[in-house]
Every structure is written in C-alpha cells, then in structure tokens.
ZAMAR-507189 format. One line per field, with one value per atom (N, C-alpha, C): residue in one letter; chain; x, y, z; atom name. Coordinates in nm, 3 decimals. Example, Ala and Ser with C-alpha at 12.3 -4.5 7.8 and 13.67 -1.06 7.14 Angstrom:
BEGIN
resn	c(a:a:a:s:s:s)
chain	c(A:A:A:A:A:A)
x	c(1.319:1.230:1.320:1.285:1.367:1.290)
y	c(-0.569:-0.450:-0.330:-0.225:-0.106:0.003)
z	c(0.780:0.780:0.780:0.708:0.714:0.787)
name	c(N:CA:C:N:CA:C)
//
This chain:
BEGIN
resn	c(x:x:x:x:x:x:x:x:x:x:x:x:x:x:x:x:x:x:x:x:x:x:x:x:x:x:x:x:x:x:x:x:x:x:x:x:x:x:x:x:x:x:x:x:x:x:x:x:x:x:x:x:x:x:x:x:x:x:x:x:x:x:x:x:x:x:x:x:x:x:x:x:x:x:x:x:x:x:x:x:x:x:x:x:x:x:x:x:x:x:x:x:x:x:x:x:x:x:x:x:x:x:x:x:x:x:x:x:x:x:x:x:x:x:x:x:x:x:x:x:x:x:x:x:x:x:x:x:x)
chain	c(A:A:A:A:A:A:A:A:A:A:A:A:A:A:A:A:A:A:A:A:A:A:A:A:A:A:A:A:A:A:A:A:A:A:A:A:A:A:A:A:A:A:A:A:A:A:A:A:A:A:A:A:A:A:A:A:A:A:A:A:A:A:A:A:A:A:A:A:A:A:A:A:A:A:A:A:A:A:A:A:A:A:A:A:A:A:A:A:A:A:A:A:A:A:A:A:A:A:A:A:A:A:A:A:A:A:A:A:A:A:A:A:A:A:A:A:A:A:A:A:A:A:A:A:A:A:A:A:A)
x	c(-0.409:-0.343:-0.376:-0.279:-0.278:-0.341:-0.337:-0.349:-0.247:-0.138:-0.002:0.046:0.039:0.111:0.135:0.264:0.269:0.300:0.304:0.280:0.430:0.435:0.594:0.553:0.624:0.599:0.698:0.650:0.762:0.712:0.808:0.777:0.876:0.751:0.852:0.798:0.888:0.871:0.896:0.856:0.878:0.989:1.043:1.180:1.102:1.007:0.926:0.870:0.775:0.717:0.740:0.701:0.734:0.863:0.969:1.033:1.058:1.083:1.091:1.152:1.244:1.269:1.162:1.129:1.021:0.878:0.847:0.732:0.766:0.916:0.956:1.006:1.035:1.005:0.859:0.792:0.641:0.634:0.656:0.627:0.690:0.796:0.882:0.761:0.640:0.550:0.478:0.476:0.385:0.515:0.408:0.475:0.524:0.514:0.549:0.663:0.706:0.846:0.888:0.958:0.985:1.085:1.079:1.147:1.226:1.168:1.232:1.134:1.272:1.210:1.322:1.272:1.343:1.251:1.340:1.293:1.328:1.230:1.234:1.206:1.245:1.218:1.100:0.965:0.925:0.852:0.908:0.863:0.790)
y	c(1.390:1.292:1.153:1.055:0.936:0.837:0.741:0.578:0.564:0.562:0.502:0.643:0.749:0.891:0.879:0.900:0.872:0.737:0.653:0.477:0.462:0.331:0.223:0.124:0.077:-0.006:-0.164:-0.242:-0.369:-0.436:-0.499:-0.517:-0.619:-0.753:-0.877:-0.953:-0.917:-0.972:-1.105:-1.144:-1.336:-1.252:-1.393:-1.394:-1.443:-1.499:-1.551:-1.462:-1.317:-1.303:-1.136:-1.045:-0.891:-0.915:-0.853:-0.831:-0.702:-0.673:-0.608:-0.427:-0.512:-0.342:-0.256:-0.367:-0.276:-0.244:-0.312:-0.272:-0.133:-0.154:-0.008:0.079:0.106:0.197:0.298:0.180:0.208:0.303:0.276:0.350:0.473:0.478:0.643:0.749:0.706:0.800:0.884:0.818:0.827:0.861:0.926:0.977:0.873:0.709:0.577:0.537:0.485:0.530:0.274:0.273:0.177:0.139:0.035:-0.025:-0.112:-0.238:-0.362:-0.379:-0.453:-0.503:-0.589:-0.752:-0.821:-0.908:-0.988:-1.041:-1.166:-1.297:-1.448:-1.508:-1.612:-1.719:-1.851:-1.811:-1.933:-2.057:-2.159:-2.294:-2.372)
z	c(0.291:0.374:0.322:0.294:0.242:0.378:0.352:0.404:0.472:0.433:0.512:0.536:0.531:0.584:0.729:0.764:0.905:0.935:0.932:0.924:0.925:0.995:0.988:0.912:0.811:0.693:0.722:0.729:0.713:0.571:0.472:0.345:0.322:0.339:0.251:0.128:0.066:-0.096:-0.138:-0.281:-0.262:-0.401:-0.375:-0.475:-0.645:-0.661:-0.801:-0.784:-0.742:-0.730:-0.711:-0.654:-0.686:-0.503:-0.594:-0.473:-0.329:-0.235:-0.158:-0.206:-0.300:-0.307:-0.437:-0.517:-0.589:-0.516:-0.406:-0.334:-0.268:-0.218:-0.156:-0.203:-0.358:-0.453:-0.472:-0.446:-0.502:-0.336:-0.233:-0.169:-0.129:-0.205:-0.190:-0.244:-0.247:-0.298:-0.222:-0.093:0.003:0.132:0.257:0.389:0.471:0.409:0.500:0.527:0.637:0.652:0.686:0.588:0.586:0.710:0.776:0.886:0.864:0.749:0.771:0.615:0.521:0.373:0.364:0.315:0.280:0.183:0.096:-0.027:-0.016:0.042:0.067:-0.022:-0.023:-0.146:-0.041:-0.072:-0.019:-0.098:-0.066:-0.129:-0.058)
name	c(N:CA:C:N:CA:C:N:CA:C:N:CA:C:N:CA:C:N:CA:C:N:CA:C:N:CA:C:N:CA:C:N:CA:C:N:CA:C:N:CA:C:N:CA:C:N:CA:C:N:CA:C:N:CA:C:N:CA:C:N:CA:C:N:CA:C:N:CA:C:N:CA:C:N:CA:C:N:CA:C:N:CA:C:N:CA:C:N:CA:C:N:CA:C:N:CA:C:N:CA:C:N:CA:C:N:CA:C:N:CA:C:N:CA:C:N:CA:C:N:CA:C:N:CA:C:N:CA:C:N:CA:C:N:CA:C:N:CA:C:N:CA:C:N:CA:C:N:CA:C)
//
C-alpha cells in the first residue's frame, strides 16, 4: 500500500515550471484519484 493509495489529489502546476498534467501523469502510477489539476502562470 502506497502514500497516496486511496487519497483525492488536487494538482496545480506553474506554467515556467513542471506543469499539471505531467505531475498527473506521474501519478497514474499510484491508487490516487485526481479531483482538480490546473496549470497557472504565477508572477
């Protein structure tokens, strides 16, 4: 049993920086069930 197995995931990514959908790639690995991923640009 993992860390996040079972778990609701929210995942926001920076736009310079690793974005939302490669964080939630990385987690198609695991039992975490993503809710909400978006990729902001903050300055």
């Amino acid at each position: 049993m993992g860390l996040l197995d079972g778990k609701k995931v929210i995942i926001i990514g920076d736009r310079d920086g690793i974005p939302a959908q490669a964080i939630e790639e990385c987690l198609k690995t695991t039992e975490a069930e993503v809710v909400f991923a978006s990729t902001e640009c903050f300055v």
